[in-house]
MDTraj code that builds the backbone (N, CA, C; nanometers):
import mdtraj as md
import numpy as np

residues = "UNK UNK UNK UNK UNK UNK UNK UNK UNK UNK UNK UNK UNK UNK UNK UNK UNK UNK UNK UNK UNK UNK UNK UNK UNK UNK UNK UNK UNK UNK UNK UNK UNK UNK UNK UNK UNK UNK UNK UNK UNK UNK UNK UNK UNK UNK UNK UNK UNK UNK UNK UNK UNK UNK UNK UNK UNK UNK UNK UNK UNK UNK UNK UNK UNK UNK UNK UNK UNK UNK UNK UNK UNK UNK UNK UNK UNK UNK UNK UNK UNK UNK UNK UNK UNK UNK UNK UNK UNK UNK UNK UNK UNK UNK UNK UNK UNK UNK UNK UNK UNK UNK UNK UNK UNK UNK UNK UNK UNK UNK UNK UNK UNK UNK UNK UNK UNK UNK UNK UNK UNK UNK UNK UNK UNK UNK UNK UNK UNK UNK UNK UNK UNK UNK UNK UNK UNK UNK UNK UNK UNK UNK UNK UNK UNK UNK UNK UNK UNK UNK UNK UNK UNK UNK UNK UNK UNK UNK UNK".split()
xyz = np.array([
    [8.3439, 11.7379, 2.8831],
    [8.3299, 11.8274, 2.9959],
    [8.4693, 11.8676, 3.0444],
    [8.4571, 12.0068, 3.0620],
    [8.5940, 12.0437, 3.1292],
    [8.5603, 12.0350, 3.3201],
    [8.6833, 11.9889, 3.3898],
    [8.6650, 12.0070, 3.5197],
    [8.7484, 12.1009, 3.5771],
    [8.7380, 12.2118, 3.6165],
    [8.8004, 12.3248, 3.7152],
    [8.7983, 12.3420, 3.8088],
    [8.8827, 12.4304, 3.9245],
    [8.7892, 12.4562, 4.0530],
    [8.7046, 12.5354, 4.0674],
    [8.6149, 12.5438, 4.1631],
    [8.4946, 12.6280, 4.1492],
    [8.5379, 12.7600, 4.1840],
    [8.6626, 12.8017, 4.2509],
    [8.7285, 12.9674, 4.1982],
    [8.8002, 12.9710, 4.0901],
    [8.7950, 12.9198, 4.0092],
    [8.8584, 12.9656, 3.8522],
    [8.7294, 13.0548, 3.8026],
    [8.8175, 13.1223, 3.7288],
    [8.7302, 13.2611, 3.6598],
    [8.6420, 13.1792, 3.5932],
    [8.6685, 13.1146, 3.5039],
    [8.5694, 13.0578, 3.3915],
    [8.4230, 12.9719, 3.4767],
    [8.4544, 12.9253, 3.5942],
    [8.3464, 12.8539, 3.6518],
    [8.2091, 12.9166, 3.7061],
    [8.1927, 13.0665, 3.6463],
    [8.0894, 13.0934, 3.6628],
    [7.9982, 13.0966, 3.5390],
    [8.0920, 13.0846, 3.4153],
    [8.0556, 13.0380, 3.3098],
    [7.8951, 12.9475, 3.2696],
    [7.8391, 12.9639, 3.1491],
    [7.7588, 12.8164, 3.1770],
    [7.8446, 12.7143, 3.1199],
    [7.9033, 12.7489, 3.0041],
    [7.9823, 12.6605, 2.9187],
    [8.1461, 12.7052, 2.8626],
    [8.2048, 12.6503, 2.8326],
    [8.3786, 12.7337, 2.7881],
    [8.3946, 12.6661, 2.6506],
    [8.4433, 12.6882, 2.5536],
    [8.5075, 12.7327, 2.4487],
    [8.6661, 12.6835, 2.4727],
    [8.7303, 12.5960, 2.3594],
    [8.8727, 12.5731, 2.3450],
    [8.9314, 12.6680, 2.3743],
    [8.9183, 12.7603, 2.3071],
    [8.9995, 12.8810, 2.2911],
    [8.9547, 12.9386, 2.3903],
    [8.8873, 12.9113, 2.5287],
    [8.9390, 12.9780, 2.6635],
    [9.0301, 12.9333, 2.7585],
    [9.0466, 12.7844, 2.6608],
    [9.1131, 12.6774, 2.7910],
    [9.2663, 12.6714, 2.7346],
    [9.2912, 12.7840, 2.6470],
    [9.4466, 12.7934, 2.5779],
    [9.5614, 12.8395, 2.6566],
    [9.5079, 12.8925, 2.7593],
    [9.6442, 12.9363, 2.8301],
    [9.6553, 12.8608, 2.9732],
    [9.5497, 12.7679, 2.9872],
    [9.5135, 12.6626, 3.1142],
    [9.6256, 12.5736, 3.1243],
    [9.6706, 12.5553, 3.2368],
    [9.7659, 12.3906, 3.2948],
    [9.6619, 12.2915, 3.2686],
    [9.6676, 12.2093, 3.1833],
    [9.6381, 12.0571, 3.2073],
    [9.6412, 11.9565, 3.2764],
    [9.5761, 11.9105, 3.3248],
    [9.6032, 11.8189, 3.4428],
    [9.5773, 11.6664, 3.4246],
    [9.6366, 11.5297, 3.3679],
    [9.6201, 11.4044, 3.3376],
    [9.6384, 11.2730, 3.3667],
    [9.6002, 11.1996, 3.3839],
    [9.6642, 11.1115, 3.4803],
    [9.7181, 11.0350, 3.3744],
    [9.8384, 10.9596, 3.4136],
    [9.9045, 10.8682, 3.3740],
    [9.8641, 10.7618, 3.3303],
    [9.7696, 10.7170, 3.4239],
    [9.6981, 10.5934, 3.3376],
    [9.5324, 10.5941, 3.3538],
    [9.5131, 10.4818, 3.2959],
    [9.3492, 10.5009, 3.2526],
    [9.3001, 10.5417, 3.1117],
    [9.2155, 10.6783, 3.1095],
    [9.1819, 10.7168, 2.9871],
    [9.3354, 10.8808, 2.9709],
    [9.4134, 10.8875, 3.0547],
    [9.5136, 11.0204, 3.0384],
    [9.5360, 11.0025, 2.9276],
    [9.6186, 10.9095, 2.8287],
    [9.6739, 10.9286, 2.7205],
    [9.5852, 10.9728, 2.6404],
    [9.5070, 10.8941, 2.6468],
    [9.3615, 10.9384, 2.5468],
    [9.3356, 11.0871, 2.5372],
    [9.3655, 11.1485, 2.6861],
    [9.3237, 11.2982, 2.6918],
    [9.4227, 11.3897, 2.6556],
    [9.5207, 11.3289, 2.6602],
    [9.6370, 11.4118, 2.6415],
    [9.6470, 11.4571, 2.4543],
    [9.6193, 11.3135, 2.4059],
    [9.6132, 11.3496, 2.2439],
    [9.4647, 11.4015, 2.2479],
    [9.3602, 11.4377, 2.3069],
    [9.2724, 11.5328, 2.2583],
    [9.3295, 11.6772, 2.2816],
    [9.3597, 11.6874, 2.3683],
    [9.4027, 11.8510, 2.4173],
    [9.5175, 11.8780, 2.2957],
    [9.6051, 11.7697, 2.2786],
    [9.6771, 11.8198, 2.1513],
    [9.6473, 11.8490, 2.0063],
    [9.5792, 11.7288, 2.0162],
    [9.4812, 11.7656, 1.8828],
    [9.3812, 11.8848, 1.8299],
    [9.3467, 11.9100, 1.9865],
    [9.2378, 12.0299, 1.9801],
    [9.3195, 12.1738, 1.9270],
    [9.4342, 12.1810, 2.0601],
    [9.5082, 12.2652, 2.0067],
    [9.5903, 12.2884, 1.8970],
    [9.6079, 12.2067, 1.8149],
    [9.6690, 12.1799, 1.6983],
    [9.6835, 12.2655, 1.5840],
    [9.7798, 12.3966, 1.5462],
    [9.7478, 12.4556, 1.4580],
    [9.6998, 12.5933, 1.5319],
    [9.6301, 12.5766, 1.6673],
    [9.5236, 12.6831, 1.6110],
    [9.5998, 12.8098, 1.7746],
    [9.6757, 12.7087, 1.8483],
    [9.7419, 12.7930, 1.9782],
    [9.8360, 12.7049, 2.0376],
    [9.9833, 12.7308, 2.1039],
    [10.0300, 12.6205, 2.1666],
    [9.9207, 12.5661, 2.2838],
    [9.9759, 12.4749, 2.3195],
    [9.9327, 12.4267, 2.4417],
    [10.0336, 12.4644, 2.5555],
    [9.9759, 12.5212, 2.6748],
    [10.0918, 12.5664, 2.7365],
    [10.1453, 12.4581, 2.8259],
    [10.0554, 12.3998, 2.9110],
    [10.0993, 12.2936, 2.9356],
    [10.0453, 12.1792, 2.9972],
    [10.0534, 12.0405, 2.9790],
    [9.9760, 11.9349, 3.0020],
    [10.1005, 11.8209, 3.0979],
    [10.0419, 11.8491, 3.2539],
    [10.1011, 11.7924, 3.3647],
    [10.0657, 11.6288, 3.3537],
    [10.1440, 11.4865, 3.3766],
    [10.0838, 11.4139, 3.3842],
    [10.1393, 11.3265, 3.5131],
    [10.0179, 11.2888, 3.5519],
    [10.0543, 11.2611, 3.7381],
    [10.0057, 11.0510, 3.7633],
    [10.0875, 11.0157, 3.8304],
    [10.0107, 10.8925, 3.8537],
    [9.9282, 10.8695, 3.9815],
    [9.8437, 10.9540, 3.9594],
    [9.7169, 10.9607, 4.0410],
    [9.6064, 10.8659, 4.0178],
    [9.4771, 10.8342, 4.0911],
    [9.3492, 10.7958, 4.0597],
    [9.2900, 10.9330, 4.0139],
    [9.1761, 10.8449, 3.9646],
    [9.0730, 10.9806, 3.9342],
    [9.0674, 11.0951, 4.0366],
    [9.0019, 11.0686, 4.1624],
    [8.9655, 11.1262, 4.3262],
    [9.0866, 11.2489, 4.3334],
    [9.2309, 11.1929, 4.3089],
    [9.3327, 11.2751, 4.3427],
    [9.3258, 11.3716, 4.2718],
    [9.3285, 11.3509, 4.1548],
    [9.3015, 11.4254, 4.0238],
    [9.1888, 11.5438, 4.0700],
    [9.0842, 11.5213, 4.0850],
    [8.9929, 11.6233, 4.1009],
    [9.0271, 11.6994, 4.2362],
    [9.0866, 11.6523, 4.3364],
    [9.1166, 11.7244, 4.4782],
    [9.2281, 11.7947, 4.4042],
    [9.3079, 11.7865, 4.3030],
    [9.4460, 11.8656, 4.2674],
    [9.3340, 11.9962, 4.1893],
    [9.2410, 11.9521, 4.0883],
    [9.1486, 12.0319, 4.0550],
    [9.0585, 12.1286, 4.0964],
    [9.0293, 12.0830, 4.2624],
    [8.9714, 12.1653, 4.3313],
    [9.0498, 12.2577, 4.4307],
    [9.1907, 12.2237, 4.4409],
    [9.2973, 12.2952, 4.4796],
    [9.3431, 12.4127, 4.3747],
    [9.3234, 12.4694, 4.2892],
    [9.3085, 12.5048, 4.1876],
    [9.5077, 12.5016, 4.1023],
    [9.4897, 12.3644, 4.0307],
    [9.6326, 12.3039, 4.0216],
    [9.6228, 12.2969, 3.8872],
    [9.5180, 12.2979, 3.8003],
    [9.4857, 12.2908, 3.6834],
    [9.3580, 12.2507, 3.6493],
    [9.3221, 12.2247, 3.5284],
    [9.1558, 12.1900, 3.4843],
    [9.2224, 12.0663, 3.4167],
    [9.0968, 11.9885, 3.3652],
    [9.1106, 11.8464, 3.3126],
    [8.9919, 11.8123, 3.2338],
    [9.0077, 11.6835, 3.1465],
    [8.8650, 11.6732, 3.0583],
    [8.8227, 11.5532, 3.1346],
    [8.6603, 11.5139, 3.1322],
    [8.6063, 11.4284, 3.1775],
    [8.4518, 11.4041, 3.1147],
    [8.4725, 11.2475, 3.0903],
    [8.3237, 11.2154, 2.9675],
    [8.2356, 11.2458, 3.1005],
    [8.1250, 11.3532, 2.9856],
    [8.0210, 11.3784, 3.0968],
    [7.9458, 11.2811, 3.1729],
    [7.9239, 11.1942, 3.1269],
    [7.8426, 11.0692, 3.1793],
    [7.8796, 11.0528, 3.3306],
    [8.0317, 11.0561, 3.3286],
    [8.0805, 10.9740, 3.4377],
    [8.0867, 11.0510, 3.5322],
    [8.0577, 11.1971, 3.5060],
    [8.0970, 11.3236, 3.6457],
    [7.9981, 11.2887, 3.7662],
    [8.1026, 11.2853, 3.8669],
    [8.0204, 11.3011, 3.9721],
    [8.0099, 11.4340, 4.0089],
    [7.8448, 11.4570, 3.9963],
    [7.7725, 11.5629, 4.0542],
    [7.7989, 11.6281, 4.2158],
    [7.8470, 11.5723, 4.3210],
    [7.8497, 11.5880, 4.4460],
    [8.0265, 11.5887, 4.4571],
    [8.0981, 11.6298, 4.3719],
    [8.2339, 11.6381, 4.4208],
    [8.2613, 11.8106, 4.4235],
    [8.3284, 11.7637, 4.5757],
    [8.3165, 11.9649, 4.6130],
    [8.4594, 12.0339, 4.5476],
    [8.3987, 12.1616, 4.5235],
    [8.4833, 12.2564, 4.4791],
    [8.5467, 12.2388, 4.3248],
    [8.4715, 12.1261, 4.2482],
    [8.4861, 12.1263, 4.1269],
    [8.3794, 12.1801, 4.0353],
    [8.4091, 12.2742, 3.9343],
    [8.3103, 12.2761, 3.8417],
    [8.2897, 12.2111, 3.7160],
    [8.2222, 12.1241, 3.6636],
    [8.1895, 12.0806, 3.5327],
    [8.1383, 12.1676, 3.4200],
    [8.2005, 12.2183, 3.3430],
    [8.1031, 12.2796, 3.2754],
    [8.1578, 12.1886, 3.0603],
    [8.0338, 12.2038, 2.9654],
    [8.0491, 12.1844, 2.8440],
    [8.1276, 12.2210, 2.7776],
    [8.1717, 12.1635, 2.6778],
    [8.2765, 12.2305, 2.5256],
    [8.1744, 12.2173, 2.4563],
    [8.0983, 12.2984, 2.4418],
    [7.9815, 12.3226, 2.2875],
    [8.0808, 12.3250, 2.1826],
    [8.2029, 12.3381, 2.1554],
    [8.2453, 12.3552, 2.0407],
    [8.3134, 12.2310, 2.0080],
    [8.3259, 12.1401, 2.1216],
    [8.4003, 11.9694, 2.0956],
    [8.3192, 11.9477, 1.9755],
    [8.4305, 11.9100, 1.8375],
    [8.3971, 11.9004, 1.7007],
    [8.2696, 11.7466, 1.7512],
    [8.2744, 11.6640, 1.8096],
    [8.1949, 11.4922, 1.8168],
    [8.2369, 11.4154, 1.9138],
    [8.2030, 11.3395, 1.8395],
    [8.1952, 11.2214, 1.9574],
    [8.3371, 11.1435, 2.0068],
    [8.3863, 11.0678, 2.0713],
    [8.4706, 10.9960, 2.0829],
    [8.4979, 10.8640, 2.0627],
    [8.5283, 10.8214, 1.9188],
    [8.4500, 10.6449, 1.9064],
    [8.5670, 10.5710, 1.9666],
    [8.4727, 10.4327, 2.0030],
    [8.5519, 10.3447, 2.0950],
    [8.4974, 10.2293, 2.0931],
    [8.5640, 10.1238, 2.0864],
    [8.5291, 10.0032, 2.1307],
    [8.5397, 9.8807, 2.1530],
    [8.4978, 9.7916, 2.2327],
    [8.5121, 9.7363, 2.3204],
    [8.5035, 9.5729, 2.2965],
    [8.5550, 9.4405, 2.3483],
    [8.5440, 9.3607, 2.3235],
    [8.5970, 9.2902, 2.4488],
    [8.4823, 9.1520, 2.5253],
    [8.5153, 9.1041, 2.6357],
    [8.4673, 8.9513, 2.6459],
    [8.5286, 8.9250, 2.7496],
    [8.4792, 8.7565, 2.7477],
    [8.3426, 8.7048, 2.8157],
    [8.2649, 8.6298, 2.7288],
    [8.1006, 8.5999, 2.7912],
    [8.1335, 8.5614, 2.9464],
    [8.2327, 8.4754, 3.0244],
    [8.2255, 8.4177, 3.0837],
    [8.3201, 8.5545, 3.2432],
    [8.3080, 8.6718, 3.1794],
    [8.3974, 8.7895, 3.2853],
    [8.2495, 8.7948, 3.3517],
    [8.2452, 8.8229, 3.4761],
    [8.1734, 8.8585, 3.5156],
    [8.1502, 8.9351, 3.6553],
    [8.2749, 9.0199, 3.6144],
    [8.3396, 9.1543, 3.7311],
    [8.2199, 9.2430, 3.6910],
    [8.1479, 9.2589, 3.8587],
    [8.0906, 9.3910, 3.8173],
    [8.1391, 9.4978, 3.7558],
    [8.2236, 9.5392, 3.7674],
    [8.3135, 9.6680, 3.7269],
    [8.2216, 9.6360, 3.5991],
    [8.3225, 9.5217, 3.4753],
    [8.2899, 9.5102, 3.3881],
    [8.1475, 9.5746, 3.3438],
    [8.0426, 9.4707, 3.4376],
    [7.9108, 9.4241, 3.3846],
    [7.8820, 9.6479, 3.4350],
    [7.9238, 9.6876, 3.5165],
    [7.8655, 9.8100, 3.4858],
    [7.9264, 9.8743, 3.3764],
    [8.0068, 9.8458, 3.3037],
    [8.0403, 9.9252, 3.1877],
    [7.9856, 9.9103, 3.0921],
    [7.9578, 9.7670, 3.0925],
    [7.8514, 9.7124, 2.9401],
    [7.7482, 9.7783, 2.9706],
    [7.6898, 9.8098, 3.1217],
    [7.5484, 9.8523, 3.0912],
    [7.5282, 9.9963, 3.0391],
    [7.6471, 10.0541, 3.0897],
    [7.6503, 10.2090, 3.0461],
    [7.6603, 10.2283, 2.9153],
    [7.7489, 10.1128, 2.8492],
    [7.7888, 10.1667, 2.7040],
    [7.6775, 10.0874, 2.6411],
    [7.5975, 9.9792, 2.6839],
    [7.4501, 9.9898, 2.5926],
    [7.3717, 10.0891, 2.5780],
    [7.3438, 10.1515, 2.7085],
    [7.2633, 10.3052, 2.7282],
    [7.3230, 10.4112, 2.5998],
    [7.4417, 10.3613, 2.5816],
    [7.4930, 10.5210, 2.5284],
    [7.5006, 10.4660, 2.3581],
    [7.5244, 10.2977, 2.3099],
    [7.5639, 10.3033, 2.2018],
    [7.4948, 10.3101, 2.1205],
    [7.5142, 10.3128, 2.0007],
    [7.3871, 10.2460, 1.8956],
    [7.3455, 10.1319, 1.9034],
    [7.2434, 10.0714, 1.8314],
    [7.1863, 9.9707, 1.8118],
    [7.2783, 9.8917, 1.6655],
    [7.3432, 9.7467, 1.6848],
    [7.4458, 9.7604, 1.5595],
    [7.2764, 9.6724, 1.5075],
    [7.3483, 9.6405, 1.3616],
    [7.2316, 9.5650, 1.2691],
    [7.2498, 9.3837, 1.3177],
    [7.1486, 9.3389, 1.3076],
    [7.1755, 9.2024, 1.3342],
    [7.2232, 9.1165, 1.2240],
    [7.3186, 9.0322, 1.2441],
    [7.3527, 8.9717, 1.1244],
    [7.2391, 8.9098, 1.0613],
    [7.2409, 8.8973, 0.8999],
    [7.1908, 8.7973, 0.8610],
    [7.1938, 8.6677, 0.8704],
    [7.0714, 8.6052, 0.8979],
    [7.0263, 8.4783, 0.9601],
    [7.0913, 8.3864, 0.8519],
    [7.0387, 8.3938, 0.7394],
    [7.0436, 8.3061, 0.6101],
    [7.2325, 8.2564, 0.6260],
    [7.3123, 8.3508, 0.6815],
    [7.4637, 8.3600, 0.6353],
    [7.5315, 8.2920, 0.7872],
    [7.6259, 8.1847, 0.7684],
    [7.6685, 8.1407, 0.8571],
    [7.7975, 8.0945, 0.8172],
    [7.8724, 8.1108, 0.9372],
    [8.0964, 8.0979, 0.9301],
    [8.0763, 7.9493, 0.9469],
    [8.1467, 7.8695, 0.8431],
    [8.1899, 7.7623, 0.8100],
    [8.3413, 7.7086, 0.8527],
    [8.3577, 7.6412, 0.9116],
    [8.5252, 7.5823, 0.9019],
    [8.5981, 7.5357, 0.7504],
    [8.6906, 7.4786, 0.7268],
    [8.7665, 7.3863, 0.6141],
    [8.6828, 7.3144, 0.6287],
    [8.6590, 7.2114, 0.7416],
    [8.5799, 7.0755, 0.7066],
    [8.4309, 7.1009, 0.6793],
    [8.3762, 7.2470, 0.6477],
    [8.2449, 7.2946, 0.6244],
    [8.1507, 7.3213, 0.7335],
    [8.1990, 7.2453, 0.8353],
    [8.1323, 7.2689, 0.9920],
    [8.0947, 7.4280, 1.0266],
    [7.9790, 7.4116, 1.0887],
    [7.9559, 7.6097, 1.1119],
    [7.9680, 7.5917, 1.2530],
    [8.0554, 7.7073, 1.2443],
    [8.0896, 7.8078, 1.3282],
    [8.0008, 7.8809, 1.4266],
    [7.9824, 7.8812, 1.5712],
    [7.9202, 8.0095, 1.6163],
    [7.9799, 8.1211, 1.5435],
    [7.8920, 8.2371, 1.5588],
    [7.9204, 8.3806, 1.5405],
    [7.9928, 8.4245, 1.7057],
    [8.0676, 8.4768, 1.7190],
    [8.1071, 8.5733, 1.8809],
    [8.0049, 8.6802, 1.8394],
    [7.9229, 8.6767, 1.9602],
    [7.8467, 8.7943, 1.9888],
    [7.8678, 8.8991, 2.1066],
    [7.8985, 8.9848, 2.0128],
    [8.0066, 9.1498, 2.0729],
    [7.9134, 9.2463, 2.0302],
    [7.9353, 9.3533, 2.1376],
    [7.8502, 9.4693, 2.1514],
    [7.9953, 9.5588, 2.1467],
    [7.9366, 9.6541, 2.0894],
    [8.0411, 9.7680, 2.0130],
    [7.9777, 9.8780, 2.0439],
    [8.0135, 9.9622, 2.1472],
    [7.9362, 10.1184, 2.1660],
    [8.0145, 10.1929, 2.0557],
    [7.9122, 10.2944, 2.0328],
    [7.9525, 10.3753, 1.8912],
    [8.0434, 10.4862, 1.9863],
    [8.0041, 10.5329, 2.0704],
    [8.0686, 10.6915, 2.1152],
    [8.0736, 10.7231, 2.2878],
    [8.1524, 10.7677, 2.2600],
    [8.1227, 10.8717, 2.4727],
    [8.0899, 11.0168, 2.4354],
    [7.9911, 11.0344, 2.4575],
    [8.0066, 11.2167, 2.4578],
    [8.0400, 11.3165, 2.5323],
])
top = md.Topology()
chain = top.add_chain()
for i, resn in enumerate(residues, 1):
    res = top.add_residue(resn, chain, resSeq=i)
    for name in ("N", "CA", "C"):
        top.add_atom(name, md.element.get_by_symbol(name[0]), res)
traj = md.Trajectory(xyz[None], top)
């Protein structure tokens, strides 16, 4: 999802196209998922138009979208996570985003930060189902002793 302000030309749009967002300021935050976004926007553009330019700020998210709704630049954001009720921003699709974004994740049984526990629940909602190991097959030590398996959940994608 691209985020704009809701007076940018394109936000009456239903959906935008790379190649409308080629002559757009970028807007990223420094930390979090920014880097991540920064090599998509480069990647996207890659070859096919410069990028004109990609600002990166050490903001929170919140700031980020008030700079967005100030109309300071547009920014990418996994649709999942948009909040619907933030004013003067528009969300709209990249129908042409080539897929998915794979990712994943690995944490300790014994964390038990909500934060966390809401992320596992989101990225079960969203991942695949992996295969269950085979029963018959079990991790052995040197002295032949078996091993638990670590049981990790791996989301396939963000879309």
């Amino acid at each position: 999802m691209v985020a704009l302000s809701a007076r940018h030309s394109l936000a009456i749009k239903p959906d935008v196209e790379w190649r409308e967002l080629a002559d757009e300021t970028f807007l990223v935050r420094q930390s979090g998922p920014g880097r991540q976004i920064h090599g998509l926007i480069v990647a996207r553009a890659a070859g096919k138009w410069p990028t004109r330019t990609i600002l990166r700020f050490h903001v929170g998210r919140d700031t980020l979208l008030s700079m967005i709704a100030a109309g300071h630049g547009i920014s990418l954001l996994v649709r999942d996570l948009v909040a619907p009720s933030t004013a003067n921003v528009a969300f709209l699709p990249v129908p042409d985003e080539p897929g998915t974004t794979p990712f994943s994740a690995v944490w300790s049984p014994r964390n038990r930060d909500p934060a966390l526990l809401n992320l596992l629940t989101l990225a079960m909602k969203m991942g695949r189902p992996r295969p269950k190991p085979d029963s018959r097959q079990s991790a052995t030590n040197s002295a032949g002793m078996v091993q638990p398996l670590p049981v990790l959940f791996a989301a396939d994608s963000i879309r």
